[in-house]
C-alpha positions as a printed Julia matrix, in Angstrom:
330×3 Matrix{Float64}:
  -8.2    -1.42  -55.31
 -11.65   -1.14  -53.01
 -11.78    2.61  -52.74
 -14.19    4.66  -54.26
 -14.1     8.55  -55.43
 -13.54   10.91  -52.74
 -17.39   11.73  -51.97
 -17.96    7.91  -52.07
 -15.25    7.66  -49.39
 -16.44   10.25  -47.15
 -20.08    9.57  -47.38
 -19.27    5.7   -46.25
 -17.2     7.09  -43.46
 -20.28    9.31  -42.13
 -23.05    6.53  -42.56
 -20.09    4.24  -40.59
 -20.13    6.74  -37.69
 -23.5     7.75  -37.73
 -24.66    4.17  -37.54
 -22.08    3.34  -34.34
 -23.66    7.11  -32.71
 -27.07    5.62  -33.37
 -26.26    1.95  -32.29
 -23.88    2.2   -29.68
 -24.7     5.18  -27.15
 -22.37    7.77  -25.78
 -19.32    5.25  -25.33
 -18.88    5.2   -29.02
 -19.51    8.54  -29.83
 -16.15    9.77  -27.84
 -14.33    6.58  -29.07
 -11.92    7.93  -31.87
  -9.02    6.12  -33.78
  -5.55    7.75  -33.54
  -5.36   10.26  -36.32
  -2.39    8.81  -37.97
  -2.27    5.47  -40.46
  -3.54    2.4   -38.76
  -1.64   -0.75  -39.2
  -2.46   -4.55  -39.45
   0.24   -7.19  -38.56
   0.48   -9.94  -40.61
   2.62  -12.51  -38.53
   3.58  -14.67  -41.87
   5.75  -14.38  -44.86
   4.39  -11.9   -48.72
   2.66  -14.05  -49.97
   1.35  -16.41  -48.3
  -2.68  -16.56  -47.15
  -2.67  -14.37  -44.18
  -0.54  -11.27  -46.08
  -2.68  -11.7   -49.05
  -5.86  -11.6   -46.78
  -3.95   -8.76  -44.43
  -3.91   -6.32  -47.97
  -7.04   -6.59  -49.0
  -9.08   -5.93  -45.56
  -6.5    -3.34  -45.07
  -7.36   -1.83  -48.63
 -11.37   -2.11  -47.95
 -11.6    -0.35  -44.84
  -9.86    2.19  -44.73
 -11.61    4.26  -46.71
 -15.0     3.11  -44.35
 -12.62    4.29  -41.88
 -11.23    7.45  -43.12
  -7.53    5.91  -42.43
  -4.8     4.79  -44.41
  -4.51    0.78  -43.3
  -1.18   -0.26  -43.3
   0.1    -3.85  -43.55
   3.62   -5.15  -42.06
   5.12   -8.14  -41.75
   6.32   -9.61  -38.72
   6.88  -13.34  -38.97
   7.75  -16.06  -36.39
   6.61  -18.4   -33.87
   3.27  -19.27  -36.3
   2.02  -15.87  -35.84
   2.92  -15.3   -32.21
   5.47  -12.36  -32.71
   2.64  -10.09  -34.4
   0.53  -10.75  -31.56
   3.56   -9.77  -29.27
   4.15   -7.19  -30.89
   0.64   -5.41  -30.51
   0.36   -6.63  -27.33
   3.33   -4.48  -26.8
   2.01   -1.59  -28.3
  -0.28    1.73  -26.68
  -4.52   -0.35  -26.64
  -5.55    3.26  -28.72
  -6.49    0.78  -31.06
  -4.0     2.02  -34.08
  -2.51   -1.66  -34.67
  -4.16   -5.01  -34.68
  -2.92   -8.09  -36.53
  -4.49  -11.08  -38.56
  -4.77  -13.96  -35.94
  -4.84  -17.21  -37.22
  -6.17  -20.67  -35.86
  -3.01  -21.46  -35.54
  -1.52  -18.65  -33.44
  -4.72  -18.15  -30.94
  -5.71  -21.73  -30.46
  -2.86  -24.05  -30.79
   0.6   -22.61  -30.87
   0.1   -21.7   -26.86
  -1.1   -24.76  -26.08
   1.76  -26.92  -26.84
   3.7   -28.7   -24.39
   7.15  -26.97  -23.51
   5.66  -23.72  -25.59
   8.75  -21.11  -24.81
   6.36  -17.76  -26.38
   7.28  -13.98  -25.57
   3.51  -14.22  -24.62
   0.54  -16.37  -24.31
  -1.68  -14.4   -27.4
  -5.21  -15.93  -25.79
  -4.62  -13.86  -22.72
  -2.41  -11.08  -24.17
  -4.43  -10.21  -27.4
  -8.57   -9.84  -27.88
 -10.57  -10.97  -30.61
 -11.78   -8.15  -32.74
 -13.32  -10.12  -35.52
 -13.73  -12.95  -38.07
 -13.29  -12.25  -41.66
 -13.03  -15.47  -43.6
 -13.27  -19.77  -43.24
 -10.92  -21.58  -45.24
 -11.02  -25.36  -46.38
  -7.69  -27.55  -46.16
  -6.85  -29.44  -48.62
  -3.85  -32.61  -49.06
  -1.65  -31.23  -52.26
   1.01  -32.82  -53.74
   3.65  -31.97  -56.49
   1.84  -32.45  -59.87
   4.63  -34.44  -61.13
   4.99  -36.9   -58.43
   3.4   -40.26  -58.38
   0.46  -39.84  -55.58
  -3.05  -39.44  -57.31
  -5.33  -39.71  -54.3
  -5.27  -39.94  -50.83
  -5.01  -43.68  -51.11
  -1.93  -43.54  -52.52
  -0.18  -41.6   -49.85
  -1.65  -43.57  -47.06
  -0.08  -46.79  -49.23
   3.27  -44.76  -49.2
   3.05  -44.43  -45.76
   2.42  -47.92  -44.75
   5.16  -49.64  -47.52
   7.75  -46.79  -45.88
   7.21  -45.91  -42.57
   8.4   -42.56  -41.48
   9.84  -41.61  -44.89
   7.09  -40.19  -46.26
   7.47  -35.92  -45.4
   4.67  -33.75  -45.06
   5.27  -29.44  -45.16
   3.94  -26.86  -42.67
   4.35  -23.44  -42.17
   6.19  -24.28  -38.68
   5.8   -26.51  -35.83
   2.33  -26.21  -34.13
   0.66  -24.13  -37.01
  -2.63  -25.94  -38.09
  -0.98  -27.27  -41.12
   0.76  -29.44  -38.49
  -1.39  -30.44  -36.32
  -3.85  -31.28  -39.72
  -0.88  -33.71  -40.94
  -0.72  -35.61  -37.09
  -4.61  -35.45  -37.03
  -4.07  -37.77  -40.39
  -1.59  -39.82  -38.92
  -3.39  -40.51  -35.96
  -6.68  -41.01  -37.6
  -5.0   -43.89  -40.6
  -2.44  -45.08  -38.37
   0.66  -44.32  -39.91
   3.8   -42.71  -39.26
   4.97  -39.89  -41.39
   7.52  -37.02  -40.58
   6.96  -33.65  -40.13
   8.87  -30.92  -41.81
   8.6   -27.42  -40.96
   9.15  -23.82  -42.74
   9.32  -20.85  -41.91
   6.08  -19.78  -43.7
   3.8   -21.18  -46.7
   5.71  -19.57  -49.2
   8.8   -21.45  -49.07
   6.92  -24.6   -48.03
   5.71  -24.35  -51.26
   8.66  -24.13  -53.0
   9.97  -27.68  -51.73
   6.7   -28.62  -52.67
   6.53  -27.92  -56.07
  10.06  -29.37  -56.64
   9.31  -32.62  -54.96
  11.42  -32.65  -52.25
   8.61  -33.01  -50.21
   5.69  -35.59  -50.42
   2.9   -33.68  -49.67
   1.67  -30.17  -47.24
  -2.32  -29.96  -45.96
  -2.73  -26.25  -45.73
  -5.62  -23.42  -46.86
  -6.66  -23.88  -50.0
  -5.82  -19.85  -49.99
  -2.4   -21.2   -50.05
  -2.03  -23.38  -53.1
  -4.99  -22.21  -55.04
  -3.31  -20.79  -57.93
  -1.13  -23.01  -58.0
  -3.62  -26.56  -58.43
  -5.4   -24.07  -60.74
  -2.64  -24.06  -63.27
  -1.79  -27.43  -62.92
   1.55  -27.47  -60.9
   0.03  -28.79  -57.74
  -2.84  -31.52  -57.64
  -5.43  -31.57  -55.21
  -6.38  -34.72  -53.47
  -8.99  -33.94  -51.12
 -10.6   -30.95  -48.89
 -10.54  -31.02  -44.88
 -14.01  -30.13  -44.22
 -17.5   -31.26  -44.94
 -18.54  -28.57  -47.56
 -17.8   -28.53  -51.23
 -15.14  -25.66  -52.28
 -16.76  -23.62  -54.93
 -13.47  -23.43  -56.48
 -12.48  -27.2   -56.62
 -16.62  -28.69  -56.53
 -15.29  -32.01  -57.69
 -12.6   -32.0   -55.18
 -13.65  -35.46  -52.61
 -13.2   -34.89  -49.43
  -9.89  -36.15  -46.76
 -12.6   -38.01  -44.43
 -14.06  -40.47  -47.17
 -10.21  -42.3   -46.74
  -9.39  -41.08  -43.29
 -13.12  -41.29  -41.62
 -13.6   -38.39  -38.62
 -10.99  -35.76  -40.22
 -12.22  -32.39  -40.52
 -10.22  -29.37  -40.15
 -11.85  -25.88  -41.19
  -9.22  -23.07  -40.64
 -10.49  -19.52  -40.01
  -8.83  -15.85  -40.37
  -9.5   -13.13  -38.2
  -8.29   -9.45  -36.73
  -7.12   -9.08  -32.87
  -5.83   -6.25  -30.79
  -4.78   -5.34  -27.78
  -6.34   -7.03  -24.9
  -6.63   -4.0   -23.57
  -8.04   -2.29  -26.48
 -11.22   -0.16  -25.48
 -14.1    -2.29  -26.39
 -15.39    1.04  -28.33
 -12.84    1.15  -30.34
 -12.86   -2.82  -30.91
 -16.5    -2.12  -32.07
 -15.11    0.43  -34.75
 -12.54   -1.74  -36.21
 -15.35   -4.84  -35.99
 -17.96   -2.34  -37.46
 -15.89   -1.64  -40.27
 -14.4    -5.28  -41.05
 -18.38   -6.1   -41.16
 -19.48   -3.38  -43.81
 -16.27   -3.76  -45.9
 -17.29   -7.89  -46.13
 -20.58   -6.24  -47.64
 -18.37   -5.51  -51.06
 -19.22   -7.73  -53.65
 -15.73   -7.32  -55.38
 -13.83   -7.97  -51.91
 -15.62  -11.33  -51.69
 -15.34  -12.44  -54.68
 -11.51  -11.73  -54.57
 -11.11  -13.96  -51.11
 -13.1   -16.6   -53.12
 -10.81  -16.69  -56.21
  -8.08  -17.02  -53.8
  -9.98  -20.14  -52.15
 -10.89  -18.2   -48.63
 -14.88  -18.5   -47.64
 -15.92  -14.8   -46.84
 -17.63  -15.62  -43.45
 -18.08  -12.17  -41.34
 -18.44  -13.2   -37.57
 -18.46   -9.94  -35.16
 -16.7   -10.0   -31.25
 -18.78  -12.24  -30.11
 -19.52  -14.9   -32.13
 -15.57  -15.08  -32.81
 -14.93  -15.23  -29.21
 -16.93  -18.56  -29.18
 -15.56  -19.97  -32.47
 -12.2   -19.5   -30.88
 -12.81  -20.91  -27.64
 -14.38  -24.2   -29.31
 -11.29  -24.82  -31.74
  -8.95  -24.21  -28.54
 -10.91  -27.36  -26.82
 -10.58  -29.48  -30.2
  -6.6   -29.23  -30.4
  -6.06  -29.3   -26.93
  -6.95  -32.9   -27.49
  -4.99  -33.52  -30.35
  -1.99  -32.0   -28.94
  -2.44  -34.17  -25.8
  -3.01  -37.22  -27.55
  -0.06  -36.59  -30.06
   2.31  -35.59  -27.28
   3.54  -32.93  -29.64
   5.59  -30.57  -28.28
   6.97  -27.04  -29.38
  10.8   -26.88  -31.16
């Protein structure tokens, strides 16, 4: 959908390597990719916000690359068995997966975690790619037309009140027990295994209500099947500008998810800079950002670095809430 004509293509891929030659010293210039399709693991179900996200950074770089980008599924464990399964793999940097919040900072963090391995220690961060608000949906033909009303649920029927998550310890979780512990109430948790078919219980009403990515339910609220009763974060979604926001009824809650690329912990930092290098130009595209928007994602480019730090902040901020909720993995 991103690429260009041929000369396009291969003119982009020699500015690309000209500018890492230039930038980056001799380390860089011997650093090459496997000559073979690269692939990016997408560690939830088609369809859902990181596969959608997976296709189209795997569609934008690879001609900046000069690769076919290949996307795969492998889903379980919030994430955790596409990490495994690159940390498995040769570090020649030919597959790297989409890491989510919830599979880097809280899924190894929860008490009695069982994982295959520990993906803050076993994976690197490579990049950031996009934010995401959260927002509280609900089932356009139930009764709940603000947060209000599901708090007053909640109260009047303690415990029999269900939110939806994508599985136990993803950060559409740990958003719902952030909520209960902020408005004191008690509400029960119901995991899936993925967005997709947390949606479909959703839309059918046989559950009360799922925080997730607004990625996740945009088209949805859009055409009127879902209704939006609030966003997680501070900002405004450009998308949903009249949308209020979760912490004018539950004061102090503010959840901003984030999507990024990881590899191999042993991945040569060279070749981390090449994947990083081209995540960065490809979030230059106009087109490509303005897709992530109309799906409700926040093009936000952050490089090693500054996603290293992001991650080890949002590691510190659900430690706590994990602690405090005592919640524990299946």
């Amino acid at each position: 959908m991103f690429e260009t004509a041929r000369s396009k293509r291969l003119h982009a891929a020699m500015a690309f390597g000209a500018a890492l030659l230039l930038g980056s010293g001799s380390a860089f210039a011997q650093a090459t990719l496997p000559d073979r399709p690269l692939r990016i693991m997408s560690g939830f179900a088609a369809g859902g916000s990181s596969d959608t996200l997976s296709r189209l950074i795997a569609d934008a770089i690879g001609p900046i690359l000069g690769h076919r980008v290949l996307v795969e599924n492998r889903t379980g464990v919030n994430g955790v068995l596409a990490a495994a399964y690159v940390a498995q793999t040769p570090p020649d940097g030919s597959t790297i997966y989409q890491c989510s919040m919830s599979t880097l900072a809280i899924t190894p963090q929860l008490q009695g975690a069982n994982l295959p391995i520990d993906p803050g220690t076993e994976t690197a961060p490579v990049a950031n790619v996009a934010l995401s608000s959260y927002g509280l949906f609900v089932s356009s033909a139930g009764p709940y037309r603000s947060i209000a009303d599901v708090l007053a649920a909640a109260r009047a029927r303690p415990s029999q009140i269900t939110f939806a998550s994508p599985g136990t310890g993803s950060a559409q979780h740990l958003s719902g027990e952030l909520m209960k512990s902020l408005a004191r109430v008690d509400m029960t948790h119901v995991p899936y295994r993925g967005v997709a078919p947390a949606l479909v219980d959703l839309l059918a009403g046989r559950i009360d209500f799922m925080i997730g990515n607004l990625g996740d339910a945009t088209r949805q609220a859009q055409t009127g099947e879902l209704r939006l009763l609030g966003i997680g974060d501070p900002s405004r979604s450009p998308v949903f500008p009249d949308a209020p926001r979760i912490a004018d009824t539950v004061p102090g809650f503010d959840v901003t998810g984030w999507f990024g690329m990881c590899g191999h912990k042993d991945m040569p930092e060279a070749l981390r800079q090449i994947w990083a290098g081209a995540i960065g130009r490809a979030m230059e595209n106009a087109e490509l950002r303005q897709r992530l928007q109309d799906l409700g994602f926040s093009p936000h480019f952050e490089g090693t670095a500054d996603f290293t730090r992001r991650l080890a902040a949002d590691r510190n901020t659900w430690r706590e809430v994990i602690r405090t909720g005592g919640i524990s993995a299946d």
